[in-house]
ZALUMBA-897495 format. One record per residue (C-alpha): residue number from 1; residue in three letters; x, y, z. Coordinates in steps of 0.2 Angstrom, whole numbers. Layout:
N
<resi: NUM | resn: ALA | X: X | Y: Y | Z: Z>;
...
! end
This chain:
132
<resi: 1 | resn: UNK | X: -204 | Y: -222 | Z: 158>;
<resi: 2 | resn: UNK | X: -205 | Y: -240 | Z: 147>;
<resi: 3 | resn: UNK | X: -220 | Y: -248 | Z: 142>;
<resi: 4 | resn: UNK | X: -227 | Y: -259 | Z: 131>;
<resi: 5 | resn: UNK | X: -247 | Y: -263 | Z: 126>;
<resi: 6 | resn: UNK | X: -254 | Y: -277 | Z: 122>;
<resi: 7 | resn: UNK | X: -274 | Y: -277 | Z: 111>;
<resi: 8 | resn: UNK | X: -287 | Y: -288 | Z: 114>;
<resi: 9 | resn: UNK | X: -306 | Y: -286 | Z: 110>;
<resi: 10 | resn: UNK | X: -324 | Y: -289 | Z: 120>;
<resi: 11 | resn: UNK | X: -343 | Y: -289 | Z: 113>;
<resi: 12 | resn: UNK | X: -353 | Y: -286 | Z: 126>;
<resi: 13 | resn: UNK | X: -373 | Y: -282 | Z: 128>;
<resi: 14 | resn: UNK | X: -378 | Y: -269 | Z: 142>;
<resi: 15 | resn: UNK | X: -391 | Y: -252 | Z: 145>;
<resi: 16 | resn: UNK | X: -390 | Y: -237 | Z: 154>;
<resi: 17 | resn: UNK | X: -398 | Y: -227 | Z: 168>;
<resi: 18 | resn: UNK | X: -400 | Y: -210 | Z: 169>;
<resi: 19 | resn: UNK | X: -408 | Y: -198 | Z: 153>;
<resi: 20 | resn: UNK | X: -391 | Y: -193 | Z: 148>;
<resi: 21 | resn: UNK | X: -388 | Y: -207 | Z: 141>;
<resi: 22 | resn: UNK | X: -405 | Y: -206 | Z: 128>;
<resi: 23 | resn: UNK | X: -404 | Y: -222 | Z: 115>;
<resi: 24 | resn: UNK | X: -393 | Y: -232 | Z: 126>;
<resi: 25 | resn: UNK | X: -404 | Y: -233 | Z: 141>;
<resi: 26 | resn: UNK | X: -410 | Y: -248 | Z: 129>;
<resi: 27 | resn: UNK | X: -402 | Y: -265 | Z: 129>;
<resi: 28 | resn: UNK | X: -387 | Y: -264 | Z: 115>;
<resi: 29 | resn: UNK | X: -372 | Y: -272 | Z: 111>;
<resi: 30 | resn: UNK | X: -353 | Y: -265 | Z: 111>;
<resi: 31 | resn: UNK | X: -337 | Y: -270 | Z: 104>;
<resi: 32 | resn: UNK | X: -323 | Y: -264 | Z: 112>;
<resi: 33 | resn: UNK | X: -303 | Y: -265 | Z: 105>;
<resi: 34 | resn: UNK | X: -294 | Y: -266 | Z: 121>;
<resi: 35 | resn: UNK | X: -278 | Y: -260 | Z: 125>;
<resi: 36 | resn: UNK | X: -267 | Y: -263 | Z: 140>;
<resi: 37 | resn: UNK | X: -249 | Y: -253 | Z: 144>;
<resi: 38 | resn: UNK | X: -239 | Y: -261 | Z: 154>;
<resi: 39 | resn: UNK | X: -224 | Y: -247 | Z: 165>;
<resi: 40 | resn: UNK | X: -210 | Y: -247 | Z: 175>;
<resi: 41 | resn: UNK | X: -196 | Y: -233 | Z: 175>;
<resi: 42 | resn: UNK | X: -182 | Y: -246 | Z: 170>;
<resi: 43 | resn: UNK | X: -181 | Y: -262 | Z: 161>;
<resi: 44 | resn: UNK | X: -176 | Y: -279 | Z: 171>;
<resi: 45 | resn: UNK | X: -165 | Y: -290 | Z: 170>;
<resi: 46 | resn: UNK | X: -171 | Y: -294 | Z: 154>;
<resi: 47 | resn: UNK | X: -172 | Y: -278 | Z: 147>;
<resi: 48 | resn: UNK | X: -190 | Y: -279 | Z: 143>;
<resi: 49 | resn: UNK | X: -204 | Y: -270 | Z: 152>;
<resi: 50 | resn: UNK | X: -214 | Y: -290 | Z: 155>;
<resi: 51 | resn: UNK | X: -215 | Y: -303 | Z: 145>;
<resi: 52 | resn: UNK | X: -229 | Y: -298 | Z: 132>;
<resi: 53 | resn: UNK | X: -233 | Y: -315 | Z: 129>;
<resi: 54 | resn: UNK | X: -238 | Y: -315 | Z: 147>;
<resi: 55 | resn: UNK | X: -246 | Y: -300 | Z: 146>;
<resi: 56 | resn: UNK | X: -257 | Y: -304 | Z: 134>;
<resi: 57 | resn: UNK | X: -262 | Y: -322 | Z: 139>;
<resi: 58 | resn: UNK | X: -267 | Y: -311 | Z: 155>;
<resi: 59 | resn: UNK | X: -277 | Y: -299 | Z: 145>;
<resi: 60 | resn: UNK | X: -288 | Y: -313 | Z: 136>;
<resi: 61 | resn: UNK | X: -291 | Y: -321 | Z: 154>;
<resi: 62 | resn: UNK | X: -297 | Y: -306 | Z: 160>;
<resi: 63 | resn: UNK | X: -309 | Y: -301 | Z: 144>;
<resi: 64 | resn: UNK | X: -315 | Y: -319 | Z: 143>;
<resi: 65 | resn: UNK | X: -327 | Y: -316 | Z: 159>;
<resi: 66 | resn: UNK | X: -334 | Y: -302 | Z: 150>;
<resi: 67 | resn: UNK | X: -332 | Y: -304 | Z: 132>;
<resi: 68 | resn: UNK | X: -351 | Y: -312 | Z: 122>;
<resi: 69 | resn: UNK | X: -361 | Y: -306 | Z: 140>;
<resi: 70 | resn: UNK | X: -372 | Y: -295 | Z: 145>;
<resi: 71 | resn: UNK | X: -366 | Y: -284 | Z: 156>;
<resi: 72 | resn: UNK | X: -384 | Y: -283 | Z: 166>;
<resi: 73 | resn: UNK | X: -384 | Y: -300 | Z: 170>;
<resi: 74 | resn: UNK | X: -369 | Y: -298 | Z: 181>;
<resi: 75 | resn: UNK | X: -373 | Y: -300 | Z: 200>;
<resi: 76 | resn: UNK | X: -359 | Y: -286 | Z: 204>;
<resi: 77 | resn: UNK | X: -361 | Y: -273 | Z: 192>;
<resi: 78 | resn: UNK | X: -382 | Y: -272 | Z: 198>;
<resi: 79 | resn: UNK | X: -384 | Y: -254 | Z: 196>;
<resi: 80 | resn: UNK | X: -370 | Y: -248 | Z: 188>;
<resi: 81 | resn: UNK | X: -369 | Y: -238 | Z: 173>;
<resi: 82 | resn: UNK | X: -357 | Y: -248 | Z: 164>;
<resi: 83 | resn: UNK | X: -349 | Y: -235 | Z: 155>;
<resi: 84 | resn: UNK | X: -335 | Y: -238 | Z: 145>;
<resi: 85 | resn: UNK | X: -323 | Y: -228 | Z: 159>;
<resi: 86 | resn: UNK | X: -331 | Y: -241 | Z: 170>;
<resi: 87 | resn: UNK | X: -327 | Y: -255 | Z: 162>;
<resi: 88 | resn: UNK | X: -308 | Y: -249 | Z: 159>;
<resi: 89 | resn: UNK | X: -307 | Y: -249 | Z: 179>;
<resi: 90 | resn: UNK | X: -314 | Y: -267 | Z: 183>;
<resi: 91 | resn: UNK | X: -300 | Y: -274 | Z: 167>;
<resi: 92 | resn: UNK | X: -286 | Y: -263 | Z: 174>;
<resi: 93 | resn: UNK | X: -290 | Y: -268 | Z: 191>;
<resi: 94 | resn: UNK | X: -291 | Y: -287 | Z: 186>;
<resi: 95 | resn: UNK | X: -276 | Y: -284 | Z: 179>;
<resi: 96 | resn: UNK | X: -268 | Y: -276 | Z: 192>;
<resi: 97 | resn: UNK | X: -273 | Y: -293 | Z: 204>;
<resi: 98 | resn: UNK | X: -265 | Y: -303 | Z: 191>;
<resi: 99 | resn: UNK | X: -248 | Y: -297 | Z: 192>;
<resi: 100 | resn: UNK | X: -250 | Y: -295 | Z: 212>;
<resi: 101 | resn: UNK | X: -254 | Y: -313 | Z: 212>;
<resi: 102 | resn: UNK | X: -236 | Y: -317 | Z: 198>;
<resi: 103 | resn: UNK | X: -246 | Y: -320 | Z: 185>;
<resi: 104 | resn: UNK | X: -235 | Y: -312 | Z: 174>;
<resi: 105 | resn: UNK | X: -219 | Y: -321 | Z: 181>;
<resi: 106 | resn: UNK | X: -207 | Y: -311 | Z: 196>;
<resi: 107 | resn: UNK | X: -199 | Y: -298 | Z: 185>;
<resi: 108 | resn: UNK | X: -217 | Y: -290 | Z: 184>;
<resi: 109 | resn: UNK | X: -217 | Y: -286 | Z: 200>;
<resi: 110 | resn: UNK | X: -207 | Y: -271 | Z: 194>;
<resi: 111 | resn: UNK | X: -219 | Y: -264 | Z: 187>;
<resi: 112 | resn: UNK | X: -227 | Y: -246 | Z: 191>;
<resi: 113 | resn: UNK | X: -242 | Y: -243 | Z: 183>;
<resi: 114 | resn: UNK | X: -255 | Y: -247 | Z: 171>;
<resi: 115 | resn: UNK | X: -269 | Y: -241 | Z: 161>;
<resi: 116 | resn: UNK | X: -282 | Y: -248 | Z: 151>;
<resi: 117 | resn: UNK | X: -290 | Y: -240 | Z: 134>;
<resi: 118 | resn: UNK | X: -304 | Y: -245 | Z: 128>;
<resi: 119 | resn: UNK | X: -309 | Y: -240 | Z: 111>;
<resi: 120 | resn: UNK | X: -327 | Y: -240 | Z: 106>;
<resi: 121 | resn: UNK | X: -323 | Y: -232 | Z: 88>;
<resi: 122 | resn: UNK | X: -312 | Y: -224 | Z: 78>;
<resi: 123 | resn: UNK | X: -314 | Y: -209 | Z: 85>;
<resi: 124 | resn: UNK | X: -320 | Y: -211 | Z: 103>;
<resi: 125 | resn: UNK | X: -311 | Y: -220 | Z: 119>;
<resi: 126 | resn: UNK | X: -310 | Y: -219 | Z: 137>;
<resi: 127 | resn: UNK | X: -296 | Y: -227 | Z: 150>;
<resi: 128 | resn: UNK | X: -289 | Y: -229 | Z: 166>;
<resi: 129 | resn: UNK | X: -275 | Y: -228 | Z: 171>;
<resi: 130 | resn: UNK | X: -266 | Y: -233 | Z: 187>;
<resi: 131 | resn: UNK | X: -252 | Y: -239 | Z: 198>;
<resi: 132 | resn: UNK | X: -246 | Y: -255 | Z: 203>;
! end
């Protein structure tokens, strides 16, 4: 399998429901390094996976509705936990409607799967990965 990742970051505010989550049931802020892999089990015509340039101009888009909000303020995530797992769904599915709808040009149509990381330190992350 090929891939290639592209990094992009988010600050984003939010809280927690539920006493598992102690501390963080209070408002905070979170910043989140963002990767995105990009797969397909062969290389097109190109002999590149997509065109990362692409990829990453997708990325941005997708973080921009999220990056400097607050997370509780957003009509469709009332209710949720917005855990970081959670969050590397809603990008990776973004994502995924991106290159359904070509916005990484034809080739990327080729492509098989997808996950997101999302990196919340040096030490801890959480993803989702998926197929296209």
């Amino acid at each position: 399998m090929f891939r290639i990742t592209v990094r992009d970051h988010i600050m984003v505010a939010h809280s927690f429901h539920g006493e598992v989550f102690g501390p963080a049931q209070q408002l905070h802020g979170a910043t989140f390094v963002v990767d995105a892999e990009f797969s397909r089990p062969e290389l097109d015509a190109d002999n590149i996976v997509v065109d990362i340039g692409k990829a990453t101009e997708e990325l941005h888009a997708v973080l921009a509705d999220l990056n400097y909000r607050n997370l509780d303020d957003i009509p469709e995530f009332s209710g949720a936990n917005t855990s970081t797992e959670f969050l590397a769904k809603v990008i990776a599915d973004r994502l995924a409607d991106r290159v359904h709808a070509g916005a990484l040009g034809e080739a990327a149509r080729g492509l098989s799967g997808l996950t997101v990381t999302l990196h919340e330190s040096h030490v801890a992350s959480a993803g989702y990965e998926r197929s296209l």
